[in-house]
N, C-alpha and C positions, 0 to 999 in steps of 0.2 A: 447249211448246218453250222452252230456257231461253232469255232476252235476252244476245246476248254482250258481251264483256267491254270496251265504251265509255266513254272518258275524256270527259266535259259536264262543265267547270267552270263552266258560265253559270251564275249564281245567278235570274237571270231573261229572261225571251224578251227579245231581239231586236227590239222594236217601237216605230214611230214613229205618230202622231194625226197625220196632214199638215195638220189643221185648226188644229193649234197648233205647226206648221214654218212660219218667213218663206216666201214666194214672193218672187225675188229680179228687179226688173222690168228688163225690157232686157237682158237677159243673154249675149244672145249679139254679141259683138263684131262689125260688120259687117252685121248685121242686124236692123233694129228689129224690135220687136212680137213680142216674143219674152220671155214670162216663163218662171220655172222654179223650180222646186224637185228638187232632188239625194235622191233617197232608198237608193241603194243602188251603190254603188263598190268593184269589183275588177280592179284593175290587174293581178294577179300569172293572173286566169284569162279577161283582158277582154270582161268583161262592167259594163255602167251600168243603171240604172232611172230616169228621173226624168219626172216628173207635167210635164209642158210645156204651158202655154199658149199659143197664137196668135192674136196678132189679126188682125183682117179686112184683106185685101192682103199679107201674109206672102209671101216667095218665096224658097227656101232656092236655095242654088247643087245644082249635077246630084251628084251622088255615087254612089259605087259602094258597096255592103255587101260586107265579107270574111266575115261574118255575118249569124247571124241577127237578126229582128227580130218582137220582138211589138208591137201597137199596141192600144192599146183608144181607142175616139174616147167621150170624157163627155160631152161638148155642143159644137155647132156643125158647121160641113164645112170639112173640106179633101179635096184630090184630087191628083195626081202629075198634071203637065203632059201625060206622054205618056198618062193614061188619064183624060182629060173626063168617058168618059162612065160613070165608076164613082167617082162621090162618095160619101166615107165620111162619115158620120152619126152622132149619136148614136146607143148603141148596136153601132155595128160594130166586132167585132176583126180585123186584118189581120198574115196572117205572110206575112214573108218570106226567100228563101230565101239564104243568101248566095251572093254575084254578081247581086244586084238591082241596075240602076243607075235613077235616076229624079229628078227634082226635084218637091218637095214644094209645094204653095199652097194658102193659105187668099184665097180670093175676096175680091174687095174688099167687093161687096157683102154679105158677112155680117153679121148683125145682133146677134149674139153673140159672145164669143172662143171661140176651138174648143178644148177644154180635152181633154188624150191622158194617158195612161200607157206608157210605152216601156219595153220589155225588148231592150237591145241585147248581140250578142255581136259582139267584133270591131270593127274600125274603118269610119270614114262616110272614105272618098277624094275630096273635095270637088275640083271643076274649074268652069272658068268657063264661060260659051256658047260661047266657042270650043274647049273641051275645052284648053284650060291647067290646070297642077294649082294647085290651090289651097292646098292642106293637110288634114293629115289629124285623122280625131275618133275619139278611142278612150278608152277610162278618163282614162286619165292623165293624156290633154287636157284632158278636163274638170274633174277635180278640181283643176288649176294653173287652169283658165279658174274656175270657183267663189273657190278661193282669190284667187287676183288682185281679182276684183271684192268678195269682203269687204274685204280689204285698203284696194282705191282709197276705197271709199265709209266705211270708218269703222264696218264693221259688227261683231256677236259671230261666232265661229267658225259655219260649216256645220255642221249634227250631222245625220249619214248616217248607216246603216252600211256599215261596212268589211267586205268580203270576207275572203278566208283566214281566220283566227284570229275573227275573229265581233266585233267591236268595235263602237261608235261612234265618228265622226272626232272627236268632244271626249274621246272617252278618254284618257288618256296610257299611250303605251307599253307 
């Protein structure tokens, strides 16, 4: 069967060694113990990827998903408050469906950081314990929450890649 007729001007894959990408510490505003690394950002189809670290005692506020999510857990435990008794482990991947609403914790007494891979489609609708809204997490967010923090701390550009058109965020235009 012939191969049809596709425009690939990429001279080379698409690929990042996350062992040689900063992990950027504290990164999320609002919440300690929380590292990250940014691997993969599309605004235009919202969708994020990024390798997340947690340390022990983490507790994210409740959010709702408008999407999907993958999760892969590398090492340590965390668990969603409303389900105790399903601690995720190294080893486990967890989808979820969107319209999950849940809040996330890494126990205090963990003795490791619990180190994930996320595939998120869609925004995280963050609210407080009393169900006030907090604000919302989607690409877009993240990549202005990324840049901001290189920005404050004096760092070199993030290098992702960009969604649509196949890029790296240090590419130029």
């Amino acid at each position: 069967m012939p191969m049809p007729n596709i425009v690939y001007d990429h001279k080379s894959l698409l690929s990042l060694n996350m062992n040689e990408l900063p992990i950027y510490k504290d990164a999320m505003p609002g919440v300690p113990g929380i590292d990250s690394q940014p691997l993969f950002m599309d605004p235009h189809n919202g969708t994020w990827v990024m390798r997340i670290f947690f340390h022990p005692g983490v507790i994210m506020p409740v959010h709702f998903h408008t999407g999907t999510v993958h999760l892969w857990t590398l090492s340590g435990r965390w668990m969603y408050v409303e389900y105790p008794d399903q601690p995720q482990t190294a080893g486990c991947y967890l989808y979820e469906p969107g319209g999950s609403i849940h809040q996330f914790m890494t126990p205090a007494d963990n003795t490791e950081i619990t180190e994930t891979i996320m595939v998120v489609s869609g925004a995280n609708i963050n609210f407080d314990q009393d169900g006030n809204y907090l604000g919302l997490l989607d690409a877009s967010e993240v990549m202005k929450l990324v840049d901001h923090l290189i920005r404050d701390r004096g760092l070199e550009p993030a290098k992702y890649i960009l969604g649509g058109a196949g890029r790296y965020s240090t590419d130029q235009a």
